[in-house]
N, C-alpha and C positions, 0 to 999 in steps of 0.2 A: 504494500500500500504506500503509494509514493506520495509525498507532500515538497510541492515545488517552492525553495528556498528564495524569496522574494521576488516569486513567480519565475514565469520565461524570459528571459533576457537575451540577448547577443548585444554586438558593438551596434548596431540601429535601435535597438528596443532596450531601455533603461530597468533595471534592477526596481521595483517598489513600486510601480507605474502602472495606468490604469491597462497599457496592453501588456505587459507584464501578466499580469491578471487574466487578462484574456487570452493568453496562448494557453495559460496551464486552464483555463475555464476548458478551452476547446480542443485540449487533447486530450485523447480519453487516457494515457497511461497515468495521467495524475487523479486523485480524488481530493485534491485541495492546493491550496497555497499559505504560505507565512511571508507575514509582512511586520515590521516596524511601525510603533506610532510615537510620536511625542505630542507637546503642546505647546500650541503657535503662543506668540506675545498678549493675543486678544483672546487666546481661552477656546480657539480651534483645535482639534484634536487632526495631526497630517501625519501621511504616510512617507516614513523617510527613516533610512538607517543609520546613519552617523550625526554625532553628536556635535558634528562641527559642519556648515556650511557654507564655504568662500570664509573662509576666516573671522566666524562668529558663531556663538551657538544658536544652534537652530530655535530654540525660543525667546531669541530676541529679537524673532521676526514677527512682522504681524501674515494672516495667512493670505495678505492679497498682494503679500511682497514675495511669500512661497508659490501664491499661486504662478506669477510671472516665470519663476525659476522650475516650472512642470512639477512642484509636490502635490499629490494629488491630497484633498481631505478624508478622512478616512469616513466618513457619510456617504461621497461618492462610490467606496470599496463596496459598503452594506448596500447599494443601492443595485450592484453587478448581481442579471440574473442567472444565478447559479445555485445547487444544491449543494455543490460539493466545500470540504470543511475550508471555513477562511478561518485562520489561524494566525492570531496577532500576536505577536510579541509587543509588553510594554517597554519600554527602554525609558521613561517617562518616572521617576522615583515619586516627585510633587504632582502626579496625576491627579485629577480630582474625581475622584471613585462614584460618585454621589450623581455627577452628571455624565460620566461617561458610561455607567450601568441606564442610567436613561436613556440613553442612545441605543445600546445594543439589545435594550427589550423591547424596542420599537420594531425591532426586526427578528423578532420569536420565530416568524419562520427562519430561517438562515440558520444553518449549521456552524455557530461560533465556538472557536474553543481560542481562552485567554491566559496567555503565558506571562513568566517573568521570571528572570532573577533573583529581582529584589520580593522575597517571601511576604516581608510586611507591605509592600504592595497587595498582594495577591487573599492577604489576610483579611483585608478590608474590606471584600466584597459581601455582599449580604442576600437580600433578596435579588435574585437574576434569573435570565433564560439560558442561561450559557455556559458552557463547564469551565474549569478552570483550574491551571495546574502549575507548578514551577519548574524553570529549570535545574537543575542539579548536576553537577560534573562525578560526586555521590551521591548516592543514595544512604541517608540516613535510615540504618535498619528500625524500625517502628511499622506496628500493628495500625498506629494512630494518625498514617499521613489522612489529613482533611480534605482530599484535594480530588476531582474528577482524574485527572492526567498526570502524568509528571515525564518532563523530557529527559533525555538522561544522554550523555556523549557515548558515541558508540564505542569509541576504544577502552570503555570502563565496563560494559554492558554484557553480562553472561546471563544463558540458559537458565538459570537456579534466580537470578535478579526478575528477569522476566514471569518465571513461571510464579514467584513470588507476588509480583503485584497483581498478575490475572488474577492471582486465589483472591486479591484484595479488592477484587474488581475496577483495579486501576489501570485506565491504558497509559502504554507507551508510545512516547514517539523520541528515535533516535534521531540524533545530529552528531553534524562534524565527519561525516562521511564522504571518502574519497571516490574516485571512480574504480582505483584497485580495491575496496572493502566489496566484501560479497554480503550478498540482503540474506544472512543466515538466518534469521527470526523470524516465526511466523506469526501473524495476528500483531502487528505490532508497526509504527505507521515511520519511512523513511523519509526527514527532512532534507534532500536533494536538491546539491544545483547539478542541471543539467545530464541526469544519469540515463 
């Protein structure tokens, strides 16, 4: 089960971008994409991976100075009709939880699943339509992870980890995967560029 890493890109089609989006939407080997969001200077929530853009950070933009510069807002992302999973990463620590759980139960149909790093982000959420999991480079052995998902980097990632969370009813999805790593796991969803 592939998940296309900040969608389909080449040197014409940009990384995070609404055709991005659209190749992995329109080829069938994928069943989703992951994407980036932060938070524009005016309280936009945009689709964009680095924390730095043209030498400032990206939230000391307002979003119709990102609009010019092709970041897409992540409204327009929920707005792409598709079933298959759109898969965000926050990159965003000061997100504000409260209004961006209002956005993404506006779109209860959509297949959302919301990632992070940062755990006490991921801690805050509350009532939603949408699962929600952390990334991890370990896995903290616990009965009591809270969380629909949880990502885990593949070169950490065995058989016994795996079979472990299914019993917990928690899916996985690997990253950090090369074109040499072979998709040895079943039921278990590959964040891929370009595989």
């Amino acid at each position: 089960m592939l998940i296309a890493h900040r969608g389909i890109f080449n040197s014409v089609v940009k990384e995070n971008t609404i055709p991005a989006f659209l190749g992995a939407i329109n080829n069938s080997l994928y069943d989703g994409f992951e994407f980036d969001i932060y938070t524009s200077k005016d309280g936009v929530f945009v689709v964009h991976h680095d924390i730095i853009l043209d030498g400032k950070f990206i939230w000391k933009y307002t979003y119709k100075e990102l609009k010019k510069k092709g970041i897409p807002k992540l409204e327009e992302v929920l707005k792409l009709k598709t079933d298959k999973i759109l898969l965000i990463e926050i990159k965003d620590i000061n997100l504000d939880v409260e209004k961006f759980t209002k956005l993404l139960n506006k779109y209860k149909n959509k297949n959302i699943y919301v990632m992070s790093f940062f755990t006490s982000v991921i801690k805050k959420f509350k009532s939603r339509t949408f699962k929600i999991g952390v990334l991890n480079y370990i896995l903290n052995s616990s009965n009591l992870y809270p969380f629909d998902f949880i990502g885990v980097l593949y070169d950490v990632a065995s058989e016994h980890m795996i079979n472990s969370l299914k019993k917990l009813n928690i899916e996985v999805f690997l990253y950090g995967i090369n074109k040499k790593d072979k998709l040895i796991y079943n039921d278990v969803y590959y964040i891929v560029d370009d595989y």
